[in-house]
C-alpha positions in Angstrom: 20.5 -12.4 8.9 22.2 -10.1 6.4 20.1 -6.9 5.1 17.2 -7.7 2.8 15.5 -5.3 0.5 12.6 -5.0 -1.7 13.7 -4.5 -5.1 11.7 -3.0 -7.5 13.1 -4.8 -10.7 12.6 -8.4 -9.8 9.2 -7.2 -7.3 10.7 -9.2 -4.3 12.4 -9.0 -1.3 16.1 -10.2 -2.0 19.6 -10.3 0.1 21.7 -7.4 0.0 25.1 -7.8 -1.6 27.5 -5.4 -3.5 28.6 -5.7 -6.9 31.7 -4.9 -5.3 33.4 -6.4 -2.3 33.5 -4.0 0.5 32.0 -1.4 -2.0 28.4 -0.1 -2.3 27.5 2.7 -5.1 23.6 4.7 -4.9 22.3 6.6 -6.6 19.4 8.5 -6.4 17.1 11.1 -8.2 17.5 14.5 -6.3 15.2 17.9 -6.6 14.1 19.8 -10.0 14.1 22.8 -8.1 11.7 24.6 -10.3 9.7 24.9 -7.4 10.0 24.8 -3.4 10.6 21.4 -1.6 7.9 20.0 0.0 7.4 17.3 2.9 7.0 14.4 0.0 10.3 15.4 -0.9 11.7 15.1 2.7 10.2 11.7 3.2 12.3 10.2 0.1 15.4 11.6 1.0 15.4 10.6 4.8 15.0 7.5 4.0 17.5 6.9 1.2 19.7 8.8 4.6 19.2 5.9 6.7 19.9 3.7 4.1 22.8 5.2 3.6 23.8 5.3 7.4 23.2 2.0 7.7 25.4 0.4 5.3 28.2 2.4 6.7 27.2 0.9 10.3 28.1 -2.4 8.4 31.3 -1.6 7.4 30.6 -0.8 3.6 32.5 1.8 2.2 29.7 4.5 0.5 29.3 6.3 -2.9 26.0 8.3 -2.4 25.3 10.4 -5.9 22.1 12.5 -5.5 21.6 14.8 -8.9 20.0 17.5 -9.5 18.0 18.6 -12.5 18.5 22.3 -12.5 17.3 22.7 -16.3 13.4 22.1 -16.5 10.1 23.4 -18.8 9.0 24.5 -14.8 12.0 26.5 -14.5 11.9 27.8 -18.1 8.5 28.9 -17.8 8.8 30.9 -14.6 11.8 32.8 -15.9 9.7 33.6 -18.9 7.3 34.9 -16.7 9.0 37.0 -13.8 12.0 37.8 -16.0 14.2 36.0 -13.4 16.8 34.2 -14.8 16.1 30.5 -14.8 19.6 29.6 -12.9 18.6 32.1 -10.1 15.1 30.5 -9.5 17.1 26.8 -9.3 19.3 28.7 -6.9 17.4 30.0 -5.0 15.0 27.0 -5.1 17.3 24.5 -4.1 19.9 26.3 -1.6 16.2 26.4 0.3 16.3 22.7 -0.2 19.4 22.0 1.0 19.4 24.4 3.9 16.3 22.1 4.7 18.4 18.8 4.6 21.0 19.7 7.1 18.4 20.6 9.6 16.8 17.4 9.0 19.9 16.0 9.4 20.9 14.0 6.5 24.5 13.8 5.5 25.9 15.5 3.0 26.2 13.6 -0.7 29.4 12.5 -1.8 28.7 14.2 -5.4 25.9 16.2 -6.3 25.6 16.7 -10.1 24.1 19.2 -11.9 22.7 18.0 -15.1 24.0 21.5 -17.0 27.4 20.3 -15.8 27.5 17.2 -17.7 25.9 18.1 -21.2 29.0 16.5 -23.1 28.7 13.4 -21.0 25.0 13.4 -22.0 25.4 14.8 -25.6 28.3 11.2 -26.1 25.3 8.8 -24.5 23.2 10.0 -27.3 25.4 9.7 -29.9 26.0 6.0 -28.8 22.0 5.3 -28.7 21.6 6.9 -32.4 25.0 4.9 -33.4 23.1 1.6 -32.1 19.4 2.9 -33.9 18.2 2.9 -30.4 17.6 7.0 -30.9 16.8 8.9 -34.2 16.6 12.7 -35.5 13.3 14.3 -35.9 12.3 17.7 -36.9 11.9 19.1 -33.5 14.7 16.8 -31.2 16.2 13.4 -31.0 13.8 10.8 -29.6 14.5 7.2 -28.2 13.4 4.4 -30.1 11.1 2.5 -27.8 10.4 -0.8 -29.9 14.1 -0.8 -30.2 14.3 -2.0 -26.3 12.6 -5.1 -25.8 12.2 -5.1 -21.9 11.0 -2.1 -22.0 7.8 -1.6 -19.1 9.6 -5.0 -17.1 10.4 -2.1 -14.4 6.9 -1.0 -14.0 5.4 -4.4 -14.8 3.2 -2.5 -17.6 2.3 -3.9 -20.6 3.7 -2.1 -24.1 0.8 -2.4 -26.0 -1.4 -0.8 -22.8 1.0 2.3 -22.6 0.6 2.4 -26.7 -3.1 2.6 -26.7 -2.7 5.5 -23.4 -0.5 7.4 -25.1 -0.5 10.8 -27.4 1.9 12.6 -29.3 1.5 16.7 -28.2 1.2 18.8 -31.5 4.7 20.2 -31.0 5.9 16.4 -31.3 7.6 14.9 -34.2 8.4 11.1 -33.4 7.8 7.5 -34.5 5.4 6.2 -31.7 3.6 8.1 -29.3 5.9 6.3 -26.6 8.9 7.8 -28.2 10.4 10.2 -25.4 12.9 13.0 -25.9 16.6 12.7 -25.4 17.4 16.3 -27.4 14.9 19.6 -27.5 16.0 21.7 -30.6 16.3 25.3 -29.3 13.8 27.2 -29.1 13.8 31.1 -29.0 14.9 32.7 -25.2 15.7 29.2 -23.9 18.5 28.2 -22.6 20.4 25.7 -25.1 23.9 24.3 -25.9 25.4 23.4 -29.0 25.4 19.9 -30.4 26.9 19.0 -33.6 25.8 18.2 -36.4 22.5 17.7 -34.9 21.3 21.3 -33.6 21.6 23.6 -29.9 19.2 22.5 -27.6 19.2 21.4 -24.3 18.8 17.6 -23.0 15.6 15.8 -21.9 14.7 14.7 -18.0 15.4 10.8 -18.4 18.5 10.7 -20.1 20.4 13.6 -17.7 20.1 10.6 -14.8 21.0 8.1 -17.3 24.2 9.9 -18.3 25.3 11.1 -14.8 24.8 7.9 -12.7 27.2 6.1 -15.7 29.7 8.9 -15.4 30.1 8.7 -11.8 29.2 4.8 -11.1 29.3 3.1 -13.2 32.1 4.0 -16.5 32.9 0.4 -17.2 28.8 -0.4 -17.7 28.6 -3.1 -15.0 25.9 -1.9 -13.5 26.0 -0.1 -9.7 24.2 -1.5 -6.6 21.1 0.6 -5.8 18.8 3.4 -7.9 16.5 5.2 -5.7 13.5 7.5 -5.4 10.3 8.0 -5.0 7.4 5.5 -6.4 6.5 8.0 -8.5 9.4 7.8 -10.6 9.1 4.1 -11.5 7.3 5.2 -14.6 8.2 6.6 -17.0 11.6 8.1 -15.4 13.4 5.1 -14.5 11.7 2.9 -16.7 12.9 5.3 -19.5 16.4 5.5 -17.9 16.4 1.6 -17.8 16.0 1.8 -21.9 18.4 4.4 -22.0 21.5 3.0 -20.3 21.1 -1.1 -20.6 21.6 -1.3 -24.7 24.9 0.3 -24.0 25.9 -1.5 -21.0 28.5 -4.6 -20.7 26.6 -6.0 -18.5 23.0 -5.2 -17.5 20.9 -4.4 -15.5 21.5 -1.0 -15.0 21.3 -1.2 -11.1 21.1 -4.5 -9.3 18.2 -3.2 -6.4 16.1 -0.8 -7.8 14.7 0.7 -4.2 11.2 3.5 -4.2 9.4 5.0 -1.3 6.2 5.1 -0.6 4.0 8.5 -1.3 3.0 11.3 1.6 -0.7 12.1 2.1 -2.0 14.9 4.2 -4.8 14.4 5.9 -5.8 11.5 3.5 -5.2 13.9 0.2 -2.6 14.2 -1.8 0.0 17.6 -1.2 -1.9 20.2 -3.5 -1.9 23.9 -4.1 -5.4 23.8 -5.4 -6.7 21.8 -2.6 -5.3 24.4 -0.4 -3.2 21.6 1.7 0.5 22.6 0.0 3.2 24.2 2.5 6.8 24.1 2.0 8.9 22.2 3.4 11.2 24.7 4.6 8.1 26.6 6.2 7.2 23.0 8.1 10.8 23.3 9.7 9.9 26.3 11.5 6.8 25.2 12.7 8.1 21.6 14.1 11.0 20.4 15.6 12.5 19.3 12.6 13.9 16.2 14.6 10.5 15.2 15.4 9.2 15.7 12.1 12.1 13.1 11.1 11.0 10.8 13.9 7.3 10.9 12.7 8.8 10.0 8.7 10.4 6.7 9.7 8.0 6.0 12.1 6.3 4.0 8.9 7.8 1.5 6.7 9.3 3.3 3.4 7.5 1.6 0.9 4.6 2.3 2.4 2.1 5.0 2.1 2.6 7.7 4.8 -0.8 10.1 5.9 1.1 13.0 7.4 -2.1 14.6 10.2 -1.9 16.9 13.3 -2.6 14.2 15.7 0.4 12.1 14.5 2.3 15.0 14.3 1.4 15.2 18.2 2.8 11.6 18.9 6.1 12.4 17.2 6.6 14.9 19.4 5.7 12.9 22.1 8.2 10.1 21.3 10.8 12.8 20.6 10.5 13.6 24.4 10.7 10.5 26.0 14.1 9.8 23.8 15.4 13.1 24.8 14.3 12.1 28.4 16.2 8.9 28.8 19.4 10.4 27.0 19.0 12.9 29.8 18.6 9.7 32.5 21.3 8.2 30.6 23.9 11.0 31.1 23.7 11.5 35.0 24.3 7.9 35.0 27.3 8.7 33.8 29.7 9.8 30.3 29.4 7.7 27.7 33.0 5.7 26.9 34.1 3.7 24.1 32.6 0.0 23.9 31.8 -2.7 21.8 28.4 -2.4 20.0 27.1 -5.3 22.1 26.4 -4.6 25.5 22.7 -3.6 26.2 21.0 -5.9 23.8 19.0 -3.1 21.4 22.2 -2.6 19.3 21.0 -6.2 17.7 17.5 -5.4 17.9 17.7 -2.3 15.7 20.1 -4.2 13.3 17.5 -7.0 13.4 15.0 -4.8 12.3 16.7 -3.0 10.1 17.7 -6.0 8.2 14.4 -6.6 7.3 13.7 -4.7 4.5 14.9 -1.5 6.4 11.9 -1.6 8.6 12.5 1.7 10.7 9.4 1.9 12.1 10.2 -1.3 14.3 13.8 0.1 14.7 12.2 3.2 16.5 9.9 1.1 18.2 13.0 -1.3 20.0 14.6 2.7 20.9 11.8 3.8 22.7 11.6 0.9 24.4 15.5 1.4 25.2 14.3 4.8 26.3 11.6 3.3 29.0 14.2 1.1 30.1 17.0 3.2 30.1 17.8 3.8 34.3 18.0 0.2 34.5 19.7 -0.9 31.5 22.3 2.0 32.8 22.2 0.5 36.5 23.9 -3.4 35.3 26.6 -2.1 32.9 29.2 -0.3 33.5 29.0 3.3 33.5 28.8 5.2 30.4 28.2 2.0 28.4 24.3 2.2 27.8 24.7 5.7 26.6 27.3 5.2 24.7 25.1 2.7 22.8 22.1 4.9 23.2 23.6 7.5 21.3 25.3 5.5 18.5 21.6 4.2 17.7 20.0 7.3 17.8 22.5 8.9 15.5 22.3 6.0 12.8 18.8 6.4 12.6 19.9 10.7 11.9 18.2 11.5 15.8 22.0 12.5 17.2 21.7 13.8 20.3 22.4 17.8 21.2 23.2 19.4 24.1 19.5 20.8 23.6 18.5 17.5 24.7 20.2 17.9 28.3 18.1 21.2 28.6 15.0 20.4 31.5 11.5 21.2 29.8 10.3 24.2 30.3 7.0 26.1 28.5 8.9 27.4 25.5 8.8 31.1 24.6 7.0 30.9 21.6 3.7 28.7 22.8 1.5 31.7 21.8 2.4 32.0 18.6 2.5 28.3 17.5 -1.0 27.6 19.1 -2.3 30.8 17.2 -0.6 29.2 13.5 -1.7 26.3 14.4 -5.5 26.6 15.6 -5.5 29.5 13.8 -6.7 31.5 16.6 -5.6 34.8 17.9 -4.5 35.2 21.5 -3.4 38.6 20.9 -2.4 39.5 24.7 -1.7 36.8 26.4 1.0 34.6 28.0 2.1 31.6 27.1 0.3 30.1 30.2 -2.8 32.3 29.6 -2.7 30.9 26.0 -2.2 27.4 27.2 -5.4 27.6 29.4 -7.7 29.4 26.8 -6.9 26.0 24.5 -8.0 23.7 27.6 -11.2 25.7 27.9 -12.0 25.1 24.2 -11.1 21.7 24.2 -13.4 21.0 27.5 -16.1 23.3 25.7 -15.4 20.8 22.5 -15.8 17.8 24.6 -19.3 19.3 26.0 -20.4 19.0 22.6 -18.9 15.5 22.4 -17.2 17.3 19.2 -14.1 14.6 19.7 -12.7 15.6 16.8 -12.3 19.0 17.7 -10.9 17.9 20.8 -8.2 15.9 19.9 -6.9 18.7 17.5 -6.7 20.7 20.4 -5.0 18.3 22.5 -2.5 17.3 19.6 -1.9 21.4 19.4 -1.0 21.6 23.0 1.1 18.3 23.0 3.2 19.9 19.6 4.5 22.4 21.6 5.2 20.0 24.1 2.2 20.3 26.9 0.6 17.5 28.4 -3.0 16.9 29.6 -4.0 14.9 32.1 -8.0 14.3 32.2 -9.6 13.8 35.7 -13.1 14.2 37.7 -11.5 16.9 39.2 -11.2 18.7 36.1 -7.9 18.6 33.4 -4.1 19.4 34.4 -1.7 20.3 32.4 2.3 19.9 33.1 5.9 20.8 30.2 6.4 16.9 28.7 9.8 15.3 30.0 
């Protein structure tokens, strides 16, 4: 069965072929760091990793374009406000960001534009969309003509006439209609602009940066490329607006033939908030997690879906994260792994399988923990080396390569105290990490004497996180390092 995804345009799930034999261009919408990157973020871009990973595995040669938009009102504002210069906040913002990605593990991008870089590549698209009346001048920019676009909301499935009556012009707005959407701000005094004759300085709009960029590097001809990602949020207005943008001056529409979106991240059932007091950055997350678990608990659900990032699931992933690192460990004193083909212990098709349909990781990591429970005798009927050879190529396509960390035998790590004190917030100010460990099993059994489950769990997850196991008897409860 060859790879099936849902696409977003046509709102099924459709074969996956390339425009191009042999050839398979993405691109996707990167950070506006204007801000520090969050766990939403993460989710997005591990996927669209996998993705990419994947197509490799099946012989396609690659072209992975992730921008970024390091000119922003965020960005502008914050400069005005701290007196920071609004390229050091992006900076600073996004080498954060990508310090973040390579311990997640995902692979570098093939090009990585930054919209200020391409200005006259965006300044020429807008010249094109006023030559075509698909753009005009107006007192304060240059707008795109929406009615000019006839398909426009078929992305989004949204009626025009719905968006008409939910939309407003802002005072500071000079345009036709109040869906109308800026391709060129006019300067305005202390922001950063560029020149643009005869029109006027300025600086470019959000939608038509990703327009301009993805053309310039996938598309010149105006073909089309294969897939646009991102996350759901983006389907409207930002892609739909890009759609407008790029298809009246195309050769050959659409735009992109799979139009591919993620599902959101909850936490705890609410939305990522600073004003709910649930908002932590990503990079922060990193050092409270194995970040290779926190990967493992991201594709562990479908990404279209809707993911509800808690504590207790955090728990499992950690969990799961031992028992893989446990059979790689089983798999090694069975012997080194050597050269094969891809076909040997049976889960290489399995995760391919899965994987075809509609990139269904969660399954995928399902068939490798089973590999992982089976892995001494899968190992004892092949050849030496052969099962981990294949263990290993599976676990690295899906961005969990194995480490010689993973050869180390568990042992109650170092810094036990202080993740059970950030995350119980408790103190346990004097004590050892096995002192520490047994205070937490005391509350959880004083918990349980209250039948307060809830509290219970959270202390059980807490333990498991930095990798302790419980075992519950009439005796009273164990505990024992996972792995």
């Amino acid at each position: 069965m060859p790879l099936r995804l849902y696409n977003t345009r046509t709102r099924r799930v459709e074969a996956f072929a390339p425009l191009r034999d042999g050839e398979v261009r993405i691109y996707v919408c990167g950070m506006t760091p204007s801000a520090q990157a969050h766990l939403g973020h993460a989710r997005s871009f591990l996927f669209f990793d996998v993705l990419r990973r994947y197509l490799t595995h099946l012989g396609y040669r690659v072209t992975y374009v992730q921008n970024v938009t390091d000119i922003d009102d965020r960005s502008i504002a914050e400069s005005r406000a701290t007196g920071e210069p609004y390229h050091d906040i992006i900076d600073r913002h996004y080498g954060e960001f990508k310090q973040s990605m390579r311990v997640l593990g995902v692979l570098p991008f093939d090009r990585e534009p930054y919209a200020t870089h391409y200005v006259p590549q965006i300044q020429a698209t807008i010249r094109e969309l006023l030559e075509r009346e698909h753009a005009y001048v107006s007192q304060d920019g240059i707008y795109y003509r929406v009615a000019a676009f006839a398909d426009y909301g078929k992305l989004s499935n949204r009626n025009v006439a719905e968006l008409e009556a939910g939309a407003r012009i802002e005072i500071d707005e000079h345009k036709e209609d109040p869906l109308d959407f800026a391709l060129w701000k006019f300067a305005k005094e202390g922001e950063p602009q560029w020149p643009f004759e005869p029109y006027g300085a300025g600086r470019p709009g959000w939608h038509i940066e990703c327009s301009a960029m993805a053309r310039a590097l996938l598309d010149p001809p105006g073909e089309g490329f294969d897939v646009h990602g991102g996350g759901a949020d983006l389907i409207f207005p930002h892609h739909e607006n890009e759609i407008a943008q790029s298809e009246p001056l195309m050769h050959r529409p659409p735009m992109a033939n799979f139009w591919v979106h993620g599902g959101l991240l909850l936490f705890e059932n609410k939305k990522m908030s600073k004003s709910l007091g649930n908002y932590e950055p990503l990079s922060a997350m990193l050092e409270r997690y194995d970040p290779q678990a926190i990967r493992l608990l991201l594709l562990q659900t479908s990404y279209g879906k809707v993911k509800n990032f808690t504590e207790d699931a955090m728990g499992g992933a950690a969990a799961a994260l031992r028992q893989l690192k446990k059979a790689y460990r089983e798999l090694r004193e069975a012997g080194d792994a050597v050269p094969t083909d891809l076909a040997q212990t049976g889960y290489v098709q399995r995760v391919e399988r899965e994987l075809d349909d509609d990139m269904n990781t969660a399954a995928a990591l399902a068939a490798m923990l089973e590999f992982a429970g089976s892995a001494p005798a899968t190992a004892a009927r092949l050849a030496p080396g052969e099962a981990l050879h294949e263990y290993a190529y599976l676990l690295t396509l899906l961005g969990l390569a194995p480490s010689d960390e993973w050869l180390a035998s568990p042992s109650l790590a170092s810094d036990v105290v202080e993740r059970l004190s950030a995350t119980l917030h408790e103190s346990f100010d004097g004590a050892t990490p096995a002192q520490a460990v047994e205070r937490v099993i005391a509350m959880r059994a004083e918990a349980r004497t209250r039948k307060d489950w809830a509290a219970s769990d959270r202390l059980r997850a807490a333990l498991l996180e930095c990798g302790i196991e419980l075992k519950d008897s009439k005796e009273g409860t164990t505990w024992s390092v996972a792995g």
